[in-house]
C-alpha positions in Angstrom: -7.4 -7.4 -9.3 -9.5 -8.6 -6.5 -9.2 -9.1 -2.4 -6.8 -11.6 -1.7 -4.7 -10.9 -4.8 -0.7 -10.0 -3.7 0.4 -6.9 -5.1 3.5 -4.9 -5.1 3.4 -1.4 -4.2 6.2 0.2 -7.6 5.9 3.8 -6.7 4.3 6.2 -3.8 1.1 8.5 -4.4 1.8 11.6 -6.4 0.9 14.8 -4.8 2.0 13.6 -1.2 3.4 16.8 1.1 6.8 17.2 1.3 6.8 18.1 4.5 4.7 15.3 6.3 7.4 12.7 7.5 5.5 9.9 8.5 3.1 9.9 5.4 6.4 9.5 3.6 8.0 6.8 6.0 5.0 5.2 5.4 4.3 4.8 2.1 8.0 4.7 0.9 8.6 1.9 3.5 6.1 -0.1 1.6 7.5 0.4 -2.1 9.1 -2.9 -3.4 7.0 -4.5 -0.7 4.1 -7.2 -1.6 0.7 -7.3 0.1 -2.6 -8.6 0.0 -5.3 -6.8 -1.3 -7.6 -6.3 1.9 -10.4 -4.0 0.3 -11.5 -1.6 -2.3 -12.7 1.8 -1.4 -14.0 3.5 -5.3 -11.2 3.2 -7.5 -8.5 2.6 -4.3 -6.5 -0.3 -3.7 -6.4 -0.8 0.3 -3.9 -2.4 2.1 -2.5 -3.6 5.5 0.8 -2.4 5.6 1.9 -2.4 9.4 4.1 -5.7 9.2 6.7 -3.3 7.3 6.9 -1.1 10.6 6.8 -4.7 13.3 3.5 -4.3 14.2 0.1 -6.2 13.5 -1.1 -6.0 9.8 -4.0 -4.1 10.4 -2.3 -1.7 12.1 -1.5 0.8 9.3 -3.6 0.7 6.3 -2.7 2.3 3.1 -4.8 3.1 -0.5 -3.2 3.4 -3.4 -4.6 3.5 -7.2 -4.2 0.4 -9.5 -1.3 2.0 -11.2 0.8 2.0 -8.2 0.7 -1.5 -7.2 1.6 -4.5 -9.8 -0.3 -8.0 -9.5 2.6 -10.7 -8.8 0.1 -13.5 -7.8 -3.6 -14.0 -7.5 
């Protein structure tokens, strides 16, 4: 996978709390969704994910490991 490569997000992180509401809105609003790979930060896959919730792309970012995403174009 590189930058540029579209990607959809199959499952949300393991290990996120329970009890946080809008870490789960946002990464659950994003699974079965397809993005852009914006960045890499180590190992993380980084993407703009704010077109989900009607604002700008840029506006909400999320990272997620390879396993969590699938390439469906590059």
């Amino acid at each position: 996978m590189k930058i540029g490569d579209k990607v959809r997000v199959e499952r949300m992180p393991d290990g996120l709390p329970p009890d946080n509401k809008q870490l789960q809105t946002l990464f659950g609003g994003c699974v079965g969704k397809t993005f852009p790979i914006v960045a890499f930060d180590g190992d993380l896959v980084e993407l703009h994910v704010g077109e989900v919730f009607g604002k700008p792309a840029e506006h909400h970012q999320i990272w997620l490991e390879p396993s969590q995403v699938k390439l469906v174009e590059v």
